[in-house]
C-alpha positions as CSV (number, residue, x, y, z in Angstrom):
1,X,0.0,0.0,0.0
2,X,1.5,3.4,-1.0
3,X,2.7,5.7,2.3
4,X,0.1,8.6,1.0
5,X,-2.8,5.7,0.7
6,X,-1.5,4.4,4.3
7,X,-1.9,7.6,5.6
8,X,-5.5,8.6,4.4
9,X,-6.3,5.6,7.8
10,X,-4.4,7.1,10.4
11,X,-5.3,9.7,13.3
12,X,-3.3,12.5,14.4
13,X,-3.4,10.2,18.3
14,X,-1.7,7.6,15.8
15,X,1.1,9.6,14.4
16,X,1.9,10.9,18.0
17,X,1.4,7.5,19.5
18,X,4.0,6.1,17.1
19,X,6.3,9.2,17.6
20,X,6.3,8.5,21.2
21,X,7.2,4.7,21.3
22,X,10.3,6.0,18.3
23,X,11.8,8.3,20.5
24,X,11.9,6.4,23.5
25,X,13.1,3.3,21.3
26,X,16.6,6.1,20.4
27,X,16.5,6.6,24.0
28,X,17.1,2.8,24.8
29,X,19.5,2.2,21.2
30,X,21.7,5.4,22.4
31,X,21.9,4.2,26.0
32,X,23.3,1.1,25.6
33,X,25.7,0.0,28.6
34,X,23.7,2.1,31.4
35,X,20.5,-0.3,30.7
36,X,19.8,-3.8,31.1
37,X,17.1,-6.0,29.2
38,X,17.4,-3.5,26.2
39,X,16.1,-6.1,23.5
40,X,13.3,-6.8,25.2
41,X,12.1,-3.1,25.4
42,X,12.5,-2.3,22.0
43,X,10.8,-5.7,21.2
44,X,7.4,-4.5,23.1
45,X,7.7,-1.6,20.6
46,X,7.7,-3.7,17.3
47,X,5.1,-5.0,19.2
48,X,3.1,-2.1,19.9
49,X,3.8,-1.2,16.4
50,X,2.8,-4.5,14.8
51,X,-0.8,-4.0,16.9
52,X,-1.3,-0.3,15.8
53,X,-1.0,-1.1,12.3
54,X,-3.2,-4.5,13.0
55,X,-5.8,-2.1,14.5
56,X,-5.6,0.5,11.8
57,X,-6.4,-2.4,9.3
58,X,-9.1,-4.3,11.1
59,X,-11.0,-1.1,11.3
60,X,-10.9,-0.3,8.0
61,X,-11.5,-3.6,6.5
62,X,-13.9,-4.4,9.7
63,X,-15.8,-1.0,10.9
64,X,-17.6,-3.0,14.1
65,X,-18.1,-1.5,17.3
66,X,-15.5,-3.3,19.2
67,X,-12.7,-2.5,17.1
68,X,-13.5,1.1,16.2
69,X,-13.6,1.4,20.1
70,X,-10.3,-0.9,20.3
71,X,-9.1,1.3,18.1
72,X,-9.8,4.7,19.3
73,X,-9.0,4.2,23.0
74,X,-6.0,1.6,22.3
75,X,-3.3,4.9,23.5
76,X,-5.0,4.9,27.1
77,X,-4.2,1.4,27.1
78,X,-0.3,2.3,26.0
79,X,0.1,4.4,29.0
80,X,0.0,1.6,31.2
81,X,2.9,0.4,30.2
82,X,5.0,3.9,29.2
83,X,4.6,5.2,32.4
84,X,5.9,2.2,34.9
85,X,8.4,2.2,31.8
86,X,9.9,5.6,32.5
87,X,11.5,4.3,35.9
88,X,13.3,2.2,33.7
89,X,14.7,5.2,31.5
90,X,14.8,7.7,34.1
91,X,18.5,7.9,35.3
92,X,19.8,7.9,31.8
93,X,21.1,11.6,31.5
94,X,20.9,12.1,35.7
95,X,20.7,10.7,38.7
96,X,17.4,11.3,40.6
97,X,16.9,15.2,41.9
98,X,14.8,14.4,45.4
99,X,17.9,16.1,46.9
100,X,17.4,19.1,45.9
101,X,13.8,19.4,45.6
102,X,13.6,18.1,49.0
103,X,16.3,20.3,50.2
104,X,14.3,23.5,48.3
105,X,10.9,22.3,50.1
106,X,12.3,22.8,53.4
107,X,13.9,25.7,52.2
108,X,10.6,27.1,51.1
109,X,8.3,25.8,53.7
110,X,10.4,25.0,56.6
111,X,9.8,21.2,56.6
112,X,7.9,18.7,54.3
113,X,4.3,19.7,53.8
114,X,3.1,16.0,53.2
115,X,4.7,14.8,56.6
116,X,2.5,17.4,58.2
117,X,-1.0,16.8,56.5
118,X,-1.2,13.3,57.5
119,X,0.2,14.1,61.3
120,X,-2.9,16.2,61.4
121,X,-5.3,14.7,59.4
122,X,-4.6,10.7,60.4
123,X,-8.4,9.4,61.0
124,X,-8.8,6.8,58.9
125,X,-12.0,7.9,57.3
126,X,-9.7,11.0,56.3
127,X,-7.3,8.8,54.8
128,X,-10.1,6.7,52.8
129,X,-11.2,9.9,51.6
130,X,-7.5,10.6,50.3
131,X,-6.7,8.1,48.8
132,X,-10.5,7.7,47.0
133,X,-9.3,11.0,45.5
134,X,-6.1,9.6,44.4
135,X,-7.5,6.5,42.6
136,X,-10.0,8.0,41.2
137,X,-7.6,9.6,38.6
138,X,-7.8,6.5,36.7
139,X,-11.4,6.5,36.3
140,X,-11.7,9.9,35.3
141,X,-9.2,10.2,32.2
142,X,-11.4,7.2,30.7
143,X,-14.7,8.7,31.6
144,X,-14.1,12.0,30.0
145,X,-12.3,10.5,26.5
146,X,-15.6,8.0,26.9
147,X,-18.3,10.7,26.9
148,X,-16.8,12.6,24.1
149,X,-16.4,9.4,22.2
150,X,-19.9,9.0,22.8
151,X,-21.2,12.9,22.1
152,X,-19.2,14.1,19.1
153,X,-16.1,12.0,17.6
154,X,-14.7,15.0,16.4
155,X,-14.1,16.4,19.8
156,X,-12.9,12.9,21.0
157,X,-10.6,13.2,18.3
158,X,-9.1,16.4,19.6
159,X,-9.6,15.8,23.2
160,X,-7.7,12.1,24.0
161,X,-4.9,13.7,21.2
162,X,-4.5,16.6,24.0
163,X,-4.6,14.1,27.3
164,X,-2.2,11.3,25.1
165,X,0.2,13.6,23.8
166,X,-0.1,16.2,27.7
167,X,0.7,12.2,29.0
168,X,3.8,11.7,26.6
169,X,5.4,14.9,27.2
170,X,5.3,14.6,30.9
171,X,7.1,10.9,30.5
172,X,9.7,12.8,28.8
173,X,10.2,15.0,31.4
174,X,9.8,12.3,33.8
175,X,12.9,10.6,32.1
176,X,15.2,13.8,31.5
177,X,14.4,14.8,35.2
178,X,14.1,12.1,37.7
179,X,12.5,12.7,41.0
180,X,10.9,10.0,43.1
181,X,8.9,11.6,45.5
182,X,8.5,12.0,49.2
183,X,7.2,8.4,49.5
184,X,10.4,6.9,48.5
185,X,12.6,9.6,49.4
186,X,11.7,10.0,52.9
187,X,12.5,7.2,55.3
188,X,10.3,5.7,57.9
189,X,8.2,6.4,59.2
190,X,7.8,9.8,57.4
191,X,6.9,8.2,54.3
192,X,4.3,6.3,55.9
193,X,0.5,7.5,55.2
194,X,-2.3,6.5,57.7
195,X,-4.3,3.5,57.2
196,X,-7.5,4.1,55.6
197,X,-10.2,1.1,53.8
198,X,-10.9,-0.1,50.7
199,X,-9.4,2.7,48.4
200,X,-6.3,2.9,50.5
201,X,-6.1,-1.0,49.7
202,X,-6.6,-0.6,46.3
203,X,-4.1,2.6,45.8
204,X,-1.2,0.4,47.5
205,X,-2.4,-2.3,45.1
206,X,-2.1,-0.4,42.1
207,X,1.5,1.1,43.6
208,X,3.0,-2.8,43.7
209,X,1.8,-3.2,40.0
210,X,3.1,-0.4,38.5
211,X,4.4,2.3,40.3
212,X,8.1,3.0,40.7
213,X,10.7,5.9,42.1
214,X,9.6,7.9,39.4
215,X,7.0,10.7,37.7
216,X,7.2,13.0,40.6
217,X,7.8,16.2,39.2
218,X,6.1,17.8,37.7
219,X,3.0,16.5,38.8
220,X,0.7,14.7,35.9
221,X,-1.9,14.1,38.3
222,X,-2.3,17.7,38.3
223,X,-1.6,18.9,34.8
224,X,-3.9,15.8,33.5
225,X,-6.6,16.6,35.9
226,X,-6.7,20.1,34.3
227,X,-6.5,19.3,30.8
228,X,-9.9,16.7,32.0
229,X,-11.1,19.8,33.6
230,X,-10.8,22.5,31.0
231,X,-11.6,19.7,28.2
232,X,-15.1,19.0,30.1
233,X,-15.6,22.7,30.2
234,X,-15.1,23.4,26.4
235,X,-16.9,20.1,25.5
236,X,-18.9,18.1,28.5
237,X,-20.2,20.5,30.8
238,X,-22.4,18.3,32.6
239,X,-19.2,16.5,34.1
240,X,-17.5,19.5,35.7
241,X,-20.3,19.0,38.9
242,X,-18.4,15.7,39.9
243,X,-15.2,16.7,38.2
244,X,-14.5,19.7,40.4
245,X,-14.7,18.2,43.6
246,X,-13.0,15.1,43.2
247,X,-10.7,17.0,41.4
248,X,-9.9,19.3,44.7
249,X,-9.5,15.7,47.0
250,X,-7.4,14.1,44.3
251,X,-5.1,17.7,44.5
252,X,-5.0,17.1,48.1
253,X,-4.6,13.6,48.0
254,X,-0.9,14.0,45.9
255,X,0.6,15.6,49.1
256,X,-1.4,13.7,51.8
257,X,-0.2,10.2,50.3
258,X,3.3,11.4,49.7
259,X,3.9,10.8,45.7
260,X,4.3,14.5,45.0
261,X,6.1,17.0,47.1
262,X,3.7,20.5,47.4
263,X,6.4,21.7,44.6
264,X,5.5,19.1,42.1
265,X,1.9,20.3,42.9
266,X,2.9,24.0,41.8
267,X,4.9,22.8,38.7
268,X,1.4,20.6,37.1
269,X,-0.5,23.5,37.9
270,X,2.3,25.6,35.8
271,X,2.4,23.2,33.2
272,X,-1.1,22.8,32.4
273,X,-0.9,25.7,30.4
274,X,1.7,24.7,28.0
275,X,0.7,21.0,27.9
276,X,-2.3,21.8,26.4
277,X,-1.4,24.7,24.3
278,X,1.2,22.5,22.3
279,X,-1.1,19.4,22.0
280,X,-3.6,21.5,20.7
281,X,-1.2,22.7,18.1
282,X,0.1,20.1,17.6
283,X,-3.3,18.4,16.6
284,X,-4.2,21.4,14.1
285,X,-0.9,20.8,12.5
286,X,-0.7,17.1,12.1
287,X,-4.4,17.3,11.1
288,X,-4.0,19.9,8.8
289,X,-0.9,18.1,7.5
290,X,-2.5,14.7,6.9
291,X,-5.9,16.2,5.1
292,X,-3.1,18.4,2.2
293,X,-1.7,14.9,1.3
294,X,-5.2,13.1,1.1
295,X,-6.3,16.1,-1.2
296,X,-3.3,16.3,-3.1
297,X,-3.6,12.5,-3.6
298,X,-7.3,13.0,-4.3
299,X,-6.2,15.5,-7.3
């Protein structure tokens, strides 16, 4: 199949998708001796490859439901695995930077913020309430992309491209600028967090699956929750009643649990801004790119 033909199937979440798992792939080739288990890594990128193009196919040769929605959400799927991943690539240019953003927190604040919200807030219903905030994170970036999906395409389109590609950028960052966080920074028992009930379970169980000294700054939770904010107010304004308020506990929550030091909290705030203003770009461009060379080719 011609490349111009090839490309009349893909979506701008495609070409940044792809773009993503590329430059991560130089990453690993250009790093060789300071990484282990390199062949396998880039394998799971052939991989991914392999299955994007295998999805891209199916759905044009076989439009039903299930793999037009395989297909359109298959990059929320990706980040499962990018962002565990980026503990992996994180110490390739330095080591981690808790140090110093430790060191500037007690600078700033006289102590660590997050050691004092849960000496003073310990109930456990308080800590339940926490760490509900925290894992609901994972529900909300699928529920907004979901209710776009299902209200106009065309604002899907736009709106996972911004919340893939805000995700993408902040892995970068994750990897050029390591910092772990209070949880594994701190020692004993100020990186402990009170016990709560079922969400605190279920936040520890998703932290042994996935989660690593890693991601800290600046903070996605933050940024992402943002974008989801601001993308529910241009688009899905019915959401913005349960978004805002979880929104405010999952804020608190990033301090209170100890992944994010109050300074990663001030840099996702900082960063929302340019997050979304190059993804949105960035989606007008590639978008505008792709529909010159199916005219041209129409022509």
């Amino acid at each position: 199949m011609p490349l111009k033909k090839y490309l009349r199937f893909l979506y701008p979440i495609d070409l940044i998708t792809l773009a993503y798992i590329l430059l991560t792939g130089i990453f690993i080739i250009f790093s060789s001796g300071k990484l282990q288990n390199e062949f396998a890594h880039l394998s799971v990128r052939i991989f991914f490859i392999i299955i994007i193009g295998l999805l891209i196919y199916l759905n044009h040769v076989f439009p039903e439901k299930l793999i037009q929605f395989l297909r359109h959400f298959y990059p929320l799927a990706l980040l499962s695995y990018f962002y565990p991943e980026t503990d992996y690539l994180n110490n390739i240019f330095f080591p981690n930077l808790d140090p110093f953003l430790a060191n500037l927190e007690v600078t700033i604040f006289g102590g660590h913020p997050s050691i004092w919200f849960a000496e003073y807030f310990h109930w456990r219903w308080f800590s339940e309430l926490m760490n509900f905030g925290y894992f609901s994170y994972y529900f909300l970036i699928f529920i907004v992309c979901f209710w776009l999906y299902w209200k106009s395409y065309e604002n899907f389109s736009y709106g996972i491209f911004i919340v893939c590609m805000s995700f993408y950028m902040y892995y970068i960052l994750f990897i050029l600028f390591p910092v772990a966080g209070p949880q594994y920074y701190l020692t004993p028992p100020d990186n402990q967090v009170p016990d709560g009930y079922v969400f605190r379970e279920a936040v520890k169980l998703v932290h042994s699956m996935g989660e690593g000294p890693t991601a800290a700054f600046p903070s996605s939770h933050v940024g992402i929750l943002l974008i989801l904010i601001y993308l529910a107010y241009k688009f899905a304004r019915n959401l913005l009643k349960w978004l805002i308020p979880i929104g405010i506990l999952l804020f608190l929550s990033t301090v209170y649990i100890k992944a994010h030091y109050v300074i990663d909290v001030i840099a996702g705030i900082l960063s929302f801004p340019t997050m979304y203003w190059v993804s949105s770009h960035t989606y007008l461009a590639i978008k505008n790119g792709l529909s010159q060379i199916i005219n041209n080719q129409d022509i």
